[in-house]
Every structure is written in structure tokens, then in C-alpha cells.
C-alpha positions, -999 to 999 in steps of 0.1 A, spaced: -214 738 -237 -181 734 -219 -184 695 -224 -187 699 -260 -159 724 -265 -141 700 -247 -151 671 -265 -139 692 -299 -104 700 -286 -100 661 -282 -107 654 -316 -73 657 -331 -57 640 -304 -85 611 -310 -78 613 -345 -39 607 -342 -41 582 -314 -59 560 -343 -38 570 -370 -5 558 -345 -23 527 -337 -28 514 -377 7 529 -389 40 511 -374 58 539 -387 53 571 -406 43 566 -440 76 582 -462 72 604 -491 75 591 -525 66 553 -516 50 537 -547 39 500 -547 42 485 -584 18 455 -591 13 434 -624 -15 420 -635 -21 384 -653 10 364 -658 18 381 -691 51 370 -708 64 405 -709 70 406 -675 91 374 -668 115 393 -707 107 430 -701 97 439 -668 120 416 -645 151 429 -656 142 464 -659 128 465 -619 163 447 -614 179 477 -635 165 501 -613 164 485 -578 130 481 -577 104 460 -556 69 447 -572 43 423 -568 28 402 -602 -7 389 -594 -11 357 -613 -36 340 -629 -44 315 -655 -70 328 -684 -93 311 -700 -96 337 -732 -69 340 -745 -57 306 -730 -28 307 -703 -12 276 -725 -5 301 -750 31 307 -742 35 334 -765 11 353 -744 13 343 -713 40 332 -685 52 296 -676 47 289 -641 85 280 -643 90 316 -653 66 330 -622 94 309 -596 120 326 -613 105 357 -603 102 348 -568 138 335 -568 148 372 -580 129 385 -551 93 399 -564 66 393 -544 37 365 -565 7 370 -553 -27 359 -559 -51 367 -591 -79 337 -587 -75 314 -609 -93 321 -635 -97 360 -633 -129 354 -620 -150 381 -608 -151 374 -575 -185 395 -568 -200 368 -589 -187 338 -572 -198 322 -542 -175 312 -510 -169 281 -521 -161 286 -555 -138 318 -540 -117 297 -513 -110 271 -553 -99 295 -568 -78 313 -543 -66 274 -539 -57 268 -570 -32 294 -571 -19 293 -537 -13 249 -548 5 261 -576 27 284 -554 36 254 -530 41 230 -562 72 257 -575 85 265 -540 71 300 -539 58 318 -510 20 315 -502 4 344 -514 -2 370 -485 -17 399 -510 -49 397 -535 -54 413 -564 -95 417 -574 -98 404 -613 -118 436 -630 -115 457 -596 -150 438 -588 -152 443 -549 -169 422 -528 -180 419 -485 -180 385 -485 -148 382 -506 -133 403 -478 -144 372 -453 -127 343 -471 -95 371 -476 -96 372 -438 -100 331 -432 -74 329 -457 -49 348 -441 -40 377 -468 -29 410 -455 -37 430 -488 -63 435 -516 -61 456 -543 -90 471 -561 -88 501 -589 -104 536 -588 -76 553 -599 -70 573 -561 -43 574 -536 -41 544 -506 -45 565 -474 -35 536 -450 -50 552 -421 -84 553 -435 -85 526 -461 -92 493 -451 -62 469 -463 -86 447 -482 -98 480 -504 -65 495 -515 -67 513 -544 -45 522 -573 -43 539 -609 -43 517 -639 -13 527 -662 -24 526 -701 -8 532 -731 -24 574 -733 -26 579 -701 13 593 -688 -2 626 -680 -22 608 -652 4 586 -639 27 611 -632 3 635 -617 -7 601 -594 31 595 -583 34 631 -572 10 625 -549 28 603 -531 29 623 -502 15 633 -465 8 595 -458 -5 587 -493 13 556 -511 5 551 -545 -4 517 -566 2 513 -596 -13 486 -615 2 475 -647 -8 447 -674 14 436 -701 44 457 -713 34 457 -742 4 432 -736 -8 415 -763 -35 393 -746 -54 421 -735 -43 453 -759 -63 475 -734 -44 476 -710 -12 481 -735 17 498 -716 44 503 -741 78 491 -725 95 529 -734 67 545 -716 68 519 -686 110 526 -681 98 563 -685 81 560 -654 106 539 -635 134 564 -644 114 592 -633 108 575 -596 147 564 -599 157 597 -607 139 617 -583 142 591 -552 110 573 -547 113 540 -527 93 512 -546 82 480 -531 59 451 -535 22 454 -519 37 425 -489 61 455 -480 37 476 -470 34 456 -435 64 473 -423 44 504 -422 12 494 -413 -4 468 -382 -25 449 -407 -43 439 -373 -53 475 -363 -62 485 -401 -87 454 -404 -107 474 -385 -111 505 -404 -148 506 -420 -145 494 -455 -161 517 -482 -170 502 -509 -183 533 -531 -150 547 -539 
């Protein structure tokens, strides 16, 4: 009995060892991680300069659709405009190619697609892509494997929770979907953003046309960045989160896959 009530008081010492061995540093509150889906053209005209407007950090997940087709330029980003937001300091990561599902591909046809984009990085003289974006927030364990061999740090998925760091694994971060009737949700998200919690937000086209949606109307989108502007949040790209968490340490948290 006295080994067990031992064993109980150690527990939240246990607990916080683990939580000090994942986290570099305290997690702040009010840190938000903006990403952007698809290559859509409103965020090389729209987004870009209103993240530069407010001082803000984000990561744009490319990708090249099929339906409607990435050479529709009215629709979609150039891959001249995607360098030109690495050259302003956003973080490009990687969307597969094709926004392919990548539950429904195998490893070969994974590591392609992941290639494809990370070629297309080197061609333009951007960065290779370090963080992952799943195309329909399709998880998958074997995904997780190439993400590993590949050398990625970060994966998001969806669910529409906040990213505990100390107990989600770094290849299963979630984040809340921003849509054009959904505000009331968002903002209850960002004030969540708190007692270790960062929030993601994952955005599409502002407005999107490609996709309708996932429609976030450019008022309501610079709604939400003057709200975290005006009420101090610190918002970076998903790579930034490596300066509060040992990526090494957090790959081996248990992934959960049933969110």
C-alpha cells in the first residue's frame, strides 16, 4: 500500500519530467500557427501583403490540382509567385502533388508525390519543405513512416481541436478549418490559445474560387488577423514551432489517430 501511494505522489513529477523533455521552452499564450492550403491565387494578391501588414508568420502548403487544373492562373498560383513568397519570408511547405489522399496511396507513390514538390522547391530556390500538410485531413501510419525517412518535422491534419504539443505527436497536429459561416468558431478556437495549447488555423482561398467550400471572404480573414494584432497574439509558420518543441522527443509521443 505504501509503494503505491508512493508510486501516486510521483506521478506529476513523471508527468512534467516528460512534458520538459518534448517542450524546449514553455509554450506562450496566444501562439497561433496560420497555414494555407492549395496554391490559390489569393494568397500570393490578398493574403501576402495583408500577413506583411500585420507582422505575421504563415506557412502555404502547395500543391498542384488536377480539378480545377493548377494551369488555370486565374485560380491558382504560379510557382514564380510561390518563390516570391519564400523570398518575403513565409514558410512553403508540402501538399503532395496532386492533393492526393495519402491514406489511399502506397509508399511509393507517397515518397512521388512528396518529390514532386520538394523538386519544384529546389528548381525556384526555396527551402525544402520541413512541414506536411495531409490533402482532405486523410491520416495515415504508414504516411507517418515516409514523413519520418523524409525528414519533415510537422504534419497537419484537421479535427477542428487545439495542438497540445506535449501530447500530440508532431505528425498529427491538428487545427480548425476557417469557412466563410463559421467566425463564431474561430474566435472561440484562438481564445484557446492558452496553458500550452497553440492553435492552427487552416485556411483555403481568400476568397477561393477553385474550391467555394472552403470560401474565406478576405474582410472576414483581416477580421481575424486584426483581432490577434490587436490583442497580442504571436503568429508564426508551422517550421516555427521547433523553437518550442524537440521534434526528437515528441516523435515519440503515441500517435492517436481517432481524434
Amino acid at each position: 500500500m505504501k509503494k503505491l501511494f508512493a508510486i501516486l505522489l510521483l506521478l506529476p513529477l513523471l508527468f512534467e519530467i516528460a512534458v520538459a523533455q518534448v517542450l524546449r521552452k514553455p509554450i506562450p499564450d496566444k501562439l497561433v500557427v496560420l497555414s494555407f492550403d492549395d496554391a490559390v491565387l489569393s494568397h500570393a494578391t490578398i493574403v501576402a501583403p495583408l500577413l506583411k501588414k500585420y507582422g505575421f508568420g504563415a506557412t502555404f502548403f502547395v500543391c498542384e490540382f488536377l480539378k480545377p487544373p493548377f494551369s488555370d492562373k486565374t485560380r491558382y498560383m504560379s510557382w514564380e509567385q510561390i518563390k516570391q513568397l519564400s523570398r518575403m519570408g513565409f514558410e512553403i511547405g508540402n501538399h503532395t502533388q496532386n492533393h492526393s489522399h495519402v491514406n489511399k496511396l502506397d509508399k511509393a507513390h507517397f515518397i512521388a508525390e512528396l518529390e514532386y514538390i520538394e523538386n519544384k522547391c529546389k528548381e525556384y530556390h526555396i527551402p525544402k519543405p520541413v512541414s506536411f500538410a495531409y490533402p482532405g485531413y486523410d491520416t495515415s501510419p504508414k504516411a507517418m513512416v515516409v514523413l519520418k525517412e523524409k525528414g519533415y518535422l510537422f504534419a497537419r491534419a484537421g479535427w477542428d481541436r487545439a495542438y497540445n504539443p506535449t501530447t500530440d505527436h508532431p505528425y498529427l497536429i491538428p487545427g480548425f478549418t476557417t469557412l466563410q459561416n463559421n467566425s463564431t468558431t474561430i474566435y472561440d478556437a484562438l481564445k484557446q490559445a492558452k496553458d500550452g495549447k497553440v492553435i492552427v488555423l487552416t485556411i483555403h482561398g481568400v476568397p477561393d474560387s477553385a474550391h467555394v467550400w472552403v470560401n474565406t471572404p478576405p474582410e472576414l480573414f483581416e477580421g481575424y488577423l486584426k483581432y490577434m494584432h490587436d490583442n497580442h497574439y504571436k503568429v508564426i509558420a508551422m517550421r516555427d514551432l521547433k523553437r518550442y518543441i524537440d521534434v526528437n522527443k515528441a516523435f515519440e509521443l503515441t500517435p492517436i489517430f481517432k481524434q
